[in-house]
RODO-2510 file (C-alpha; in nm, 4 decimals, decimal comma):
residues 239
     n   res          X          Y          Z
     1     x     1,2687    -0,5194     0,6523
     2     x     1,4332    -0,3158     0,3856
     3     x     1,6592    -0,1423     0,6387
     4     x     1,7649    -0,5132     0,7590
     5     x     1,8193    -0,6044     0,3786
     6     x     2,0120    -0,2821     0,2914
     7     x     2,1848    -0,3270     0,6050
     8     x     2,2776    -0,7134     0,5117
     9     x     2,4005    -0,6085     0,1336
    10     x     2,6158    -0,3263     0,2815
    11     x     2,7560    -0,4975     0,5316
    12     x     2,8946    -0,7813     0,2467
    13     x     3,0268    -0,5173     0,0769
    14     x     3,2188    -0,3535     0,2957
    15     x     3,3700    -0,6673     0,4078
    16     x     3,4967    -0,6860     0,0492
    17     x     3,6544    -0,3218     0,0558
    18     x     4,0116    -0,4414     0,0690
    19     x     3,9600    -0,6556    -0,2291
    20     x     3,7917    -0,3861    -0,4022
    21     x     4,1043    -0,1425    -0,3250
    22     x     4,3382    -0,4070    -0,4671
    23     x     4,1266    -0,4427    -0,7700
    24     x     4,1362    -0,1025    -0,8159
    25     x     4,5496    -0,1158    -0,7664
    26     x     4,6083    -0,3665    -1,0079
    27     x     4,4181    -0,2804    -1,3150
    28     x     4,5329     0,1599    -1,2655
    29     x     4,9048     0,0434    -1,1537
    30     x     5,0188     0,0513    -1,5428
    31     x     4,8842     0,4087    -1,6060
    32     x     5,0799     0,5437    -1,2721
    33     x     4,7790     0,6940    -1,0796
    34     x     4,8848     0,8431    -0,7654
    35     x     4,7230     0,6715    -0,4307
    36     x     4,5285     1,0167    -0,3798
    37     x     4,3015     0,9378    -0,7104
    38     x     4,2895     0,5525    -0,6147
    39     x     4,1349     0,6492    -0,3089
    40     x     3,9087     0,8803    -0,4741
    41     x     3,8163     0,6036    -0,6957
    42     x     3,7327     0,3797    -0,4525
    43     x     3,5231     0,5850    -0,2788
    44     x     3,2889     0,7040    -0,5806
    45     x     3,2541     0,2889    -0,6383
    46     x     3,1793     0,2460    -0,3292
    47     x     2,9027     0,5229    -0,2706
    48     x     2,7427     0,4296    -0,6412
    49     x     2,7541     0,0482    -0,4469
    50     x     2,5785     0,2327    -0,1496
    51     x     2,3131     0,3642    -0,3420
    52     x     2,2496     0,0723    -0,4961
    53     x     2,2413    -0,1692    -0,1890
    54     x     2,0363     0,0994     0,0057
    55     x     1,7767     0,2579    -0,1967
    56     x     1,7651     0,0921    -0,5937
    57     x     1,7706    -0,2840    -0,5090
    58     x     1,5925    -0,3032    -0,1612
    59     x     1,2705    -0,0741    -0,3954
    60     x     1,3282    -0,3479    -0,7031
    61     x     1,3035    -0,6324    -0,4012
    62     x     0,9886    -0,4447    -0,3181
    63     x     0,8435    -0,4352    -0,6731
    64     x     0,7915    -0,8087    -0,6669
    65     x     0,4880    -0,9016    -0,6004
    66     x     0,5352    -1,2756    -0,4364
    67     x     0,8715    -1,1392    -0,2738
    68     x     0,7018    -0,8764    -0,1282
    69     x     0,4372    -1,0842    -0,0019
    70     x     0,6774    -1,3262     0,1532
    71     x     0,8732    -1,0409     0,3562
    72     x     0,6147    -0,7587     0,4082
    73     x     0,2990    -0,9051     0,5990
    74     x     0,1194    -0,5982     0,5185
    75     x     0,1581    -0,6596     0,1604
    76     x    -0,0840    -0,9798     0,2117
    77     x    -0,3493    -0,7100     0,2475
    78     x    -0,2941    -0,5973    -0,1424
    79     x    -0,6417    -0,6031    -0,3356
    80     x    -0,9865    -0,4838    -0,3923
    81     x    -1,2278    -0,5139    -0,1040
    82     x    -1,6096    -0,4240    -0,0079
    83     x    -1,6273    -0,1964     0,3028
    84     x    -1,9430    -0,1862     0,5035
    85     x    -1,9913     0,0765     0,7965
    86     x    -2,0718    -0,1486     1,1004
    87     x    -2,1745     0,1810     1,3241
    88     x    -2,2521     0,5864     1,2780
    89     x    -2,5684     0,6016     1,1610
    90     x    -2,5962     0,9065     0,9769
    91     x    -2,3079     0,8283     0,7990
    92     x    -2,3984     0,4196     0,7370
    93     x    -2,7610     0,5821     0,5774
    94     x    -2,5809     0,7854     0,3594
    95     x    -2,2628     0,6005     0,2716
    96     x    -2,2820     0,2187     0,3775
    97     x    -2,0551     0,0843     0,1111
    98     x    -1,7090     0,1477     0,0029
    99     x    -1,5345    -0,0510    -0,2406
   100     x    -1,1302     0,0183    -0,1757
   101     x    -0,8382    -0,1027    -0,3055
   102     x    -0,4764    -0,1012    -0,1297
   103     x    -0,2066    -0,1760    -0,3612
   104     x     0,2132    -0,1252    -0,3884
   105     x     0,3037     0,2370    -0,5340
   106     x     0,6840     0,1402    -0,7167
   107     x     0,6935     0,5115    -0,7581
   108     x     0,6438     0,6177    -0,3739
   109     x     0,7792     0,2787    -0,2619
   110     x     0,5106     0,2723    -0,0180
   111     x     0,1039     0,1395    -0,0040
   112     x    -0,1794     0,3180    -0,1259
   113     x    -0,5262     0,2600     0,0082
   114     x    -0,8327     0,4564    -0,2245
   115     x    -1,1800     0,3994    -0,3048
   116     x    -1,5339     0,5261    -0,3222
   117     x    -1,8133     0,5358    -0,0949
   118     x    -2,1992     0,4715    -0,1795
   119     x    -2,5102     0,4820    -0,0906
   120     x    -2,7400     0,2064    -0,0046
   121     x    -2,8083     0,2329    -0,4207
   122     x    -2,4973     0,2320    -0,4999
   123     x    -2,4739     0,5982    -0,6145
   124     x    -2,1207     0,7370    -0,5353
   125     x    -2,1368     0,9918    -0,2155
   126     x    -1,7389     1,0185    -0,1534
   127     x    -1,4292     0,8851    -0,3309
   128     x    -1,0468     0,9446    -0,1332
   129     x    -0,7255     0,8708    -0,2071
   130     x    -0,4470     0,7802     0,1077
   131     x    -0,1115     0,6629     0,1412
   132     x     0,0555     0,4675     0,3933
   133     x     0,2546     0,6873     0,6913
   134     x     0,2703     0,4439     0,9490
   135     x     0,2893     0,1042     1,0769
   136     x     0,2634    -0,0397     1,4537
   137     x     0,4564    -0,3667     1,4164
   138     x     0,3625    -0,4684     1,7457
   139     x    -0,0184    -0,3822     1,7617
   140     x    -0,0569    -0,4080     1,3524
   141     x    -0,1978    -0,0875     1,2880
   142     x    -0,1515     0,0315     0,9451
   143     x    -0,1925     0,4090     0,9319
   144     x    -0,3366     0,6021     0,5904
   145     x    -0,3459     0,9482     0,5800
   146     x    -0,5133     1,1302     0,2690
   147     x    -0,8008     1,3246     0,0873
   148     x    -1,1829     1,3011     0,0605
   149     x    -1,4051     1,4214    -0,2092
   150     x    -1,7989     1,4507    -0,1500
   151     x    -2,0244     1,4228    -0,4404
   152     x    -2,4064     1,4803    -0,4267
   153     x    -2,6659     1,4653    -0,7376
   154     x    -2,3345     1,3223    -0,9106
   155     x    -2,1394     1,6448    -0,8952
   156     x    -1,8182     1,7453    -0,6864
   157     x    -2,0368     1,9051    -0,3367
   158     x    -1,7036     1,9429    -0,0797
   159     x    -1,3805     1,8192    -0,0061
   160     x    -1,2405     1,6666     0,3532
   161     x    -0,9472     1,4891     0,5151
   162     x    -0,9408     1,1296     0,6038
   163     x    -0,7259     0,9170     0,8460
   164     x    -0,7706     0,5249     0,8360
   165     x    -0,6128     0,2447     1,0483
   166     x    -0,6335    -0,0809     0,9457
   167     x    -0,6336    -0,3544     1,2122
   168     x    -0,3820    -0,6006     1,0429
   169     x    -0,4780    -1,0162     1,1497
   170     x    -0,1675    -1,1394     1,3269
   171     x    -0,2363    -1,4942     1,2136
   172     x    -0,1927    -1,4236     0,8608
   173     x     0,0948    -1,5724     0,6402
   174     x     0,2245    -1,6030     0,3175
   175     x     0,0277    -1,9110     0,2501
   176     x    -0,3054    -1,7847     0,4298
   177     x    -0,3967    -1,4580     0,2868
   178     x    -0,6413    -1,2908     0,4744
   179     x    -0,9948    -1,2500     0,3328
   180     x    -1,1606    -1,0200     0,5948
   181     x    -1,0489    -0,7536     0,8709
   182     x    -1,1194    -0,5004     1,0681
   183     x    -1,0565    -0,0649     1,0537
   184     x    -1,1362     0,2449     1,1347
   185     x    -1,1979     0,5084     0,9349
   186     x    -1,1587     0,9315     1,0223
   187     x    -1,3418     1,1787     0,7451
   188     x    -1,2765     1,4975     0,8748
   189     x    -1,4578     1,7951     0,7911
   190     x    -1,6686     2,0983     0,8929
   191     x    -1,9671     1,8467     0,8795
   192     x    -1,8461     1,5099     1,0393
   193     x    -1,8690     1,4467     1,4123
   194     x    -1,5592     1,3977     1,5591
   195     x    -1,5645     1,0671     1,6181
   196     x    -1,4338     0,7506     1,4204
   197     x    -1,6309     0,4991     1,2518
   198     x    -1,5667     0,1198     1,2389
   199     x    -1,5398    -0,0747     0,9124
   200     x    -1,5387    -0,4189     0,7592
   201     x    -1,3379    -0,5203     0,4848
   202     x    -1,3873    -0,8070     0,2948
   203     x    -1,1879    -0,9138     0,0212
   204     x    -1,3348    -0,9252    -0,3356
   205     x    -1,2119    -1,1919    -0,5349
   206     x    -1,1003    -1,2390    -0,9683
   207     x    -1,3804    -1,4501    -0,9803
   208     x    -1,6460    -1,1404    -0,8140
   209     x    -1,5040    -0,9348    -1,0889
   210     x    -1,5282    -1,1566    -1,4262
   211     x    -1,7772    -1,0047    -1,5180
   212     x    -1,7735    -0,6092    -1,4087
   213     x    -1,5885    -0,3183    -1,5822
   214     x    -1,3203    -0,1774    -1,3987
   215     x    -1,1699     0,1490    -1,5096
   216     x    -0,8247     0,2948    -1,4764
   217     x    -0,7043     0,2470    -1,0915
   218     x    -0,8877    -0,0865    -1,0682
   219     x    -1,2219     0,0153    -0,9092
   220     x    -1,6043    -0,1063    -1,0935
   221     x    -1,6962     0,1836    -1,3199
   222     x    -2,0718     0,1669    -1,2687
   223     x    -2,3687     0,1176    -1,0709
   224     x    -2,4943    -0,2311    -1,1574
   225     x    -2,0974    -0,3229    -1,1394
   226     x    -2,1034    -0,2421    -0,7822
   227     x    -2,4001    -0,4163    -0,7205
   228     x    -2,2832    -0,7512    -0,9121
   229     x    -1,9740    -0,7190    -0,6714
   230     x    -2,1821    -0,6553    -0,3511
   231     x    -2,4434    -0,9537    -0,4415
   232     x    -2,1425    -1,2115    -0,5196
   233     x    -1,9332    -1,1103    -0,1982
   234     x    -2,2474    -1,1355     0,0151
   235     x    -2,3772    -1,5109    -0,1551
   236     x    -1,9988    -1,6557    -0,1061
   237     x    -2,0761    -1,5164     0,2756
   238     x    -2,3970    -1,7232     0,2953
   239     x    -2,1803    -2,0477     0,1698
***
């Protein structure tokens, strides 16, 4: 999409170079600038337009939130969600929960997809941090690639790689924004099988979070937070 936009803007503009090189003409033509330095000319205003049209304005596109949700479907997917394991069951005993957010990175110009994993208690086991490096537009996998971080008795126990792929509903829109999918998740390590494990993601809404703490990157900052979140998800699953 933002190669089809870039590609749109710069085709416009080069449609206009002639005017642009007559503009140029006019307004130097009284201080007798040879046709070597109007050329010149032209071409630095034309590669400033370039970087404009192909990097600045297609990320500042990006950086709207509704806009981006109209042209990126993947960008529908943007918010806080409660992961359960659905098989593995070492790893479901020890870490069944996750609570993960994906969000827009201006800086990168790409996703982000982090979180933290817990135990049945709700005692943080694992937290990672992933970006976006891939996306299938014709299966709707969305690829993360990032870093794990193990915790036991609350303190920093081991560090890992993780891989995720998000299974992206083909039937959403902009007007129906999807509210629970599918995934995959990879934690590689010295002590993880080599196998993947399945998750579900279910959104968590403003309303599951009126009442919990969050803390800098928009995750709950304590125990009974996460389980006010969990409960709340779980009754508006009975309803």
């Amino acid at each position: 999409m933002d190669k089809l936009i870039s590609g749109f803007l710069i085709a416009f503009v080069l449609l206009l170079e002639d005017g642009i090189t007559e503009f140029f003409r006019v307004k130097l033509a009284k201080f007798s600038i040879p046709n070597f330095w109007l050329l010149i000319l032209v071409f630095v205003f034309l590669f400033i337009v370039y970087v404009l049209l192909n990097f600045t304005i297609p990320r500042a596109i990006r950086g709207i939130p509704f806009v981006r949700k109209f042209l990126f479907r993947r960008a529908r997917f943007e918010g806080v969600w409660l992961q359960t394991i659905r098989d593995g069951k070492n790893l479901s005993r020890a870490r069944p929960y996750s609570i993960s957010k994906i969000r827009y990175n201006y800086r990168n110009n790409d996703w982000e997809y982090y979180g933290n994993a817990y135990s049945a208690k709700f005692k943080r086991r694992a937290s990672w941090n992933s970006q976006s490096i891939d996306m299938d537009r014709n299966k709707l996998f969305w690829n993360f690639r990032g870093e794990s971080i193990r915790y036991s008795s609350g303190q920093r126990s081991g560090d890992g790689n993780v891989t995720t792929i998000l299974y992206l509903d083909p039937t959403t829109s902009y007007q129906n924004r999807p509210d629970e999918f599918e995934g995959r998740i990879f934690d590689i390590d010295q002590n993880d099988a080599p196998k993947g494990l399945s998750i579900t993601l279910v959104r968590i809404l403003q309303s599951d979070l009126k009442d919990v703490e969050l803390d800098g990157t928009g995750l709950p900052k304590s125990e009974t937070d996460c389980l006010a979140i969990k409960e709340a998800v779980f009754k508006r699953g009975k309803n």
